[in-house]
C-alpha positions in Angstrom: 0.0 0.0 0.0 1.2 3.5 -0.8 2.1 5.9 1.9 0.1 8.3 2.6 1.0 11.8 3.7 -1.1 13.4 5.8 -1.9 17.0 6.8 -4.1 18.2 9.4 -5.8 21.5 10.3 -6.6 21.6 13.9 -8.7 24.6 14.2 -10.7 26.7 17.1 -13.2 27.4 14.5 -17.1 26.0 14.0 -16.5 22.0 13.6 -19.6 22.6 10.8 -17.0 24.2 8.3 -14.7 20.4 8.2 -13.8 18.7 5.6 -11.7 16.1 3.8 -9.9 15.4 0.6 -7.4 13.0 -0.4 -5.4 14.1 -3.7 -2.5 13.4 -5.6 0.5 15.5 -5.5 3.1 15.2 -7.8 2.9 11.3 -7.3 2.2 11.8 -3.7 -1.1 10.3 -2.0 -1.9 13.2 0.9 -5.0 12.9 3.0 -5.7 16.9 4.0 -8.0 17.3 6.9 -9.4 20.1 8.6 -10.7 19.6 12.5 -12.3 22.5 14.0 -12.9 22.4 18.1 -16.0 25.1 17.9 -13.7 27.8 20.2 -12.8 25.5 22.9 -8.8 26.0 23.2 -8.1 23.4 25.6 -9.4 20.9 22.8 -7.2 22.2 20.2 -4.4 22.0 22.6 -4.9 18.3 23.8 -5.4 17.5 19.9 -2.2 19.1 18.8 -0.7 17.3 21.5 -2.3 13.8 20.4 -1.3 14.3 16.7 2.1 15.3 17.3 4.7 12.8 15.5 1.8 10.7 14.0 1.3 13.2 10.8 3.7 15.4 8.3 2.2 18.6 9.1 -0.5 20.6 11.2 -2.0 23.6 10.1 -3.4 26.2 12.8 -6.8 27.4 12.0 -9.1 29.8 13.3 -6.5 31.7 14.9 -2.3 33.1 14.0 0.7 31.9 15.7 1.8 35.3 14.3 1.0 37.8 12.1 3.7 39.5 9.8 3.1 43.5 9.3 5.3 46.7 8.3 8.4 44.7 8.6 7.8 42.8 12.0 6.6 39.4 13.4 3.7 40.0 16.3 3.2 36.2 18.0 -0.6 35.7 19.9 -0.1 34.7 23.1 -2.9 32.5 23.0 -1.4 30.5 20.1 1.8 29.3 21.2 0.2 27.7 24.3 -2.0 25.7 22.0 1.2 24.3 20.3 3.0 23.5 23.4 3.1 19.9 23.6 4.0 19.7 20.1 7.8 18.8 19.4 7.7 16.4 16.4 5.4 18.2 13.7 5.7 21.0 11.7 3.2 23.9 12.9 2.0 26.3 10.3 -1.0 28.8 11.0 -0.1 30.0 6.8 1.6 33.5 7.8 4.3 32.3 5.8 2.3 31.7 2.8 0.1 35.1 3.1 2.8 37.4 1.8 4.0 34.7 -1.2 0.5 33.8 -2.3 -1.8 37.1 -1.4 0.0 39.7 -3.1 0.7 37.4 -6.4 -3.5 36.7 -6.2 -3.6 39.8 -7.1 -1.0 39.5 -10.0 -3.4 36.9 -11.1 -6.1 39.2 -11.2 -4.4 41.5 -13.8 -2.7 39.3 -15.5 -4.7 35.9 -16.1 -8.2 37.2 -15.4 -7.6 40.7 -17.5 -9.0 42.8 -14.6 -8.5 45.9 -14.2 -7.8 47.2 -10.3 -5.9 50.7 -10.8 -8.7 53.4 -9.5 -11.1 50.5 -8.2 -12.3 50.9 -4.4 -11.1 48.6 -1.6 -12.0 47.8 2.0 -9.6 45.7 3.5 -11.5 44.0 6.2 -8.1 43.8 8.5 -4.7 44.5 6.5 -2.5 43.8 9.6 -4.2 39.7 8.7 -3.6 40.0 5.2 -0.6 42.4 4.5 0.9 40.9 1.4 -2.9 41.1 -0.1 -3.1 44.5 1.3 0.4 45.6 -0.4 -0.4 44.0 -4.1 -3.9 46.1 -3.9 -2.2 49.3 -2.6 0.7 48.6 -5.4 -2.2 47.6 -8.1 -3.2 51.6 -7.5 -6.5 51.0 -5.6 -7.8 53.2 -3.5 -7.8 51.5 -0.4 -9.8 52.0 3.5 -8.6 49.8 5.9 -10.7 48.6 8.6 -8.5 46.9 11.0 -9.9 48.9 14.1 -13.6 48.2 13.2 -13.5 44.6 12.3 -10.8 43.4 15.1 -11.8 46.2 18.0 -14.9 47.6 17.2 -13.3 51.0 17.4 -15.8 53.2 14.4 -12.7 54.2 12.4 -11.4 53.8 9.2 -8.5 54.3 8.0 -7.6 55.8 4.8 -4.0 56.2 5.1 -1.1 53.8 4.5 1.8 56.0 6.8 -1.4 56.0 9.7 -2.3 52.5 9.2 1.7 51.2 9.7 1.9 53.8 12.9 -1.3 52.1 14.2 0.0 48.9 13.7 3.5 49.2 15.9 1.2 51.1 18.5 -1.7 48.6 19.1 0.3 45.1 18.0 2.8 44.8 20.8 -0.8 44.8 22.9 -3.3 43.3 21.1 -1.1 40.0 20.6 -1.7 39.4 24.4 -5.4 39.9 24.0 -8.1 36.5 23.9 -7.5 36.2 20.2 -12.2 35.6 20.4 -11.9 39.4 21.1 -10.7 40.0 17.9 -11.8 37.4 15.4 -14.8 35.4 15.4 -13.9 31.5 16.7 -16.3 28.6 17.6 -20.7 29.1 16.2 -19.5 32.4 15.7 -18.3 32.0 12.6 -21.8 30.2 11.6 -23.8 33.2 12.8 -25.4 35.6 9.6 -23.9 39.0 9.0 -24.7 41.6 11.4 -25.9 44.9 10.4 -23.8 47.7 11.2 -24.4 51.3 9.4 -21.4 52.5 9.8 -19.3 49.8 8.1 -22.2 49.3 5.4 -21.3 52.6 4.2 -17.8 51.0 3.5 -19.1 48.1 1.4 -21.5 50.7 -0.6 -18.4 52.6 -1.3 -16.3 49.9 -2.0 -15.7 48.3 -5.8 -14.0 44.9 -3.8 -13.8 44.1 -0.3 -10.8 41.6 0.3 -9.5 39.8 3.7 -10.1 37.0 5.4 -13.4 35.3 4.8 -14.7 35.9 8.6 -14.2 39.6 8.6 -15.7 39.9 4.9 -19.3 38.3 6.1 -19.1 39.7 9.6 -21.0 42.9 8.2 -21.9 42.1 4.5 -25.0 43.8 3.6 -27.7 42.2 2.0 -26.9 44.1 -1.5 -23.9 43.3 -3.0 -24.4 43.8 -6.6 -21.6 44.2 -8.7 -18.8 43.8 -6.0 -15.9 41.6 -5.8 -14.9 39.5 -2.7 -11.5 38.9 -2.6 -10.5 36.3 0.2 -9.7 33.2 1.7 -11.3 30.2 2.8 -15.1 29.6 2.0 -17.5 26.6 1.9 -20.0 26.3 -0.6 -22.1 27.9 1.7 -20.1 30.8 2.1 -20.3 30.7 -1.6 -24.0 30.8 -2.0 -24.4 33.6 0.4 -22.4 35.8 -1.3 -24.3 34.9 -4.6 -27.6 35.5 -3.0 -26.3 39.3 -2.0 -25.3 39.7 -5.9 -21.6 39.2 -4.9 -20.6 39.5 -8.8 -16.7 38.0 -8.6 -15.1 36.0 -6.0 -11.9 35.0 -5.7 -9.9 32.9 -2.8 -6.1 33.0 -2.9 -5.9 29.6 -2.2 -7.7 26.5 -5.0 -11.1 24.9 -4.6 -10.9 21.4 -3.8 -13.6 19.0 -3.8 -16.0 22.4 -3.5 -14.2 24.1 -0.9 -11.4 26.4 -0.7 -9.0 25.4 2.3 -7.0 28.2 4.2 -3.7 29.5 3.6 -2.4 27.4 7.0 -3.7 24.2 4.9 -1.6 24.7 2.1 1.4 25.9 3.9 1.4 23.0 5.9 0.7 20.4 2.6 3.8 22.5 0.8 6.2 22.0 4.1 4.7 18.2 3.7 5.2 17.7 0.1 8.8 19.0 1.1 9.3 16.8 4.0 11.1 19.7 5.4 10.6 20.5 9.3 9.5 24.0 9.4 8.0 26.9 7.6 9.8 27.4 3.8 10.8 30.6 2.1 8.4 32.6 0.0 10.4 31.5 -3.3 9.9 28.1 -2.5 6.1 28.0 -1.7 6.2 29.9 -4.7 7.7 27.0 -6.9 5.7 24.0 -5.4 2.5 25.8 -5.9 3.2 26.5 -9.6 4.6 22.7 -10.0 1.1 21.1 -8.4 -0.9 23.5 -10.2 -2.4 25.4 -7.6 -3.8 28.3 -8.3 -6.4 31.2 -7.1 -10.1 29.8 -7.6 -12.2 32.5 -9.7 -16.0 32.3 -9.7 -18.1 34.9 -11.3 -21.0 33.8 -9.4 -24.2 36.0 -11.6 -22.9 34.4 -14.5 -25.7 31.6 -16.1 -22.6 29.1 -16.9 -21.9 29.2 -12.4 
């Protein structure tokens, strides 16, 4: 019997958004896996714990070992206790992946799907979560808002300027890493709850040509018309999908492919590249670069009022 390489997602995420696949990659069997533990952290803890050295990789879902922003790591608290009884596995929560894979989706964009971004409107839903997607929009010549305060504090301000956004950034990081990482991002049934309404932020999307960042943050206040936007994002379920076509989302695209009807997050893929490799940690962004273009994956595109969808 071939071996089988397999990756698991351990997750503090709803347990209703698993799911399972076993592909081929370049002549490797892997058996990919996500397990979500609906918020409880000491779950996802003793699971890391009882997976450790009996799979190639984890990925860590529903919440960042780190996140990567104007030039500096910023580690969650909260995250390296879940991994600490791990000392055989490779972690990855897919922070090294973001900047490789976000900023070329939107490369893609303009050069595959013929789009054109210069002048169109952004929200960006929480850059410090998705800098490299946040820098390949601002470099595409978007006009962007960022909407890091309302999404992860509930503080009603945007901001619409890249110098204020990096100052906010080294100001509030060093303390919002120590903060209960449900504080700031929706974990456990939260995630399955509808969208909230929220006037304030509404006014962003009706502004907005695309609204890109992580999935979670994109629904948290999506109002019911959409028409004519673009979604650019993450992870989503084929009911995340239809939702968004119901709202008359017109474009949606997820940085990372669709498989089996569902597009697994960037920890997911990280952690099947590192696999793939058989290497022990996190790889550089050339080299996730490189195995993603030899197994063919790519950003999945749906143009979800289109007859042919």
């Amino acid at each position: 019997m071939d071996v089988i390489k397999e990756v698991v997602s351990v997750s503090i995420g709803s347990s209703a958004r698993d799911h399972s696949v076993e592909i081929e990659l370049l002549g490797e069997m892997f058996r990919i896996s996500r397990r979500g533990t609906d918020g409880d952290l000491a779950r996802a803890e003793a699971l890391f714990a009882e997976l450790d050295g009996t799979i190639d990789a984890f990925g860590m879902g529903g919440i960042d070992l780190y996140l990567r922003a104007a030039g500096k790591n910023y580690y969650f608290r909260e995250a390296k206790k879940l991994v600490r009884g791990v000392s055989k596995t490779p972690v990855l929560d897919g922070s090294g992946l973001k900047g490789a894979v976000e900023a070329s989706v939107v490369t893609y964009m303009h050069d595959d799907l013929g789009l054109q971004l210069r002048g169109k409107r952004v929200l960006m839903t929480s850059a410090v979560d998705r800098w490299g997607m946040t820098e390949g929009l601002r470099d595409a010549g978007c006009e962007m808002v960022y909407a890091d305060l309302m999404y992860g504090l509930d503080i009603p301000i945007a901001i619409r300027s890249w110098s204020t956004l990096r100052v906010v950034v080294k100001m509030l990081m060093p303390v919002v890493r120590l903060m209960p990482f449900s504080v700031l991002y929706p974990v456990g049934a939260e995630q399955d709850k509808a969208p909230k309404r929220n006037e304030r932020v509404e006014s962003l999307y009706q502004w907005a040509d695309i609204i890109a960042g992580d999935w979670q943050y994109v629904k948290k206040y999506m109002p019911m018309d959409m028409r004519g936007k673009w979604i650019v994002t993450n992870t989503t379920t084929p009911a995340d999908v239809e939702l968004a076509r119901e709202r008359g989302v017109e474009l949606m695209v997820t940085s990372t492919p669709r498989l089996e009807g569902r597009s697994f997050g960037t920890n997911v893929i990280e952690a099947t590249m590192v696999a793939l490799k058989g290497a022990s940690g996190e790889l550089p962004a050339e080299e996730y670069k490189r195995l993603l273009k030899e197994v063919g994956f790519a950003p999945d595109v749906l143009w979800l009022q289109r007859s042919e969808q």
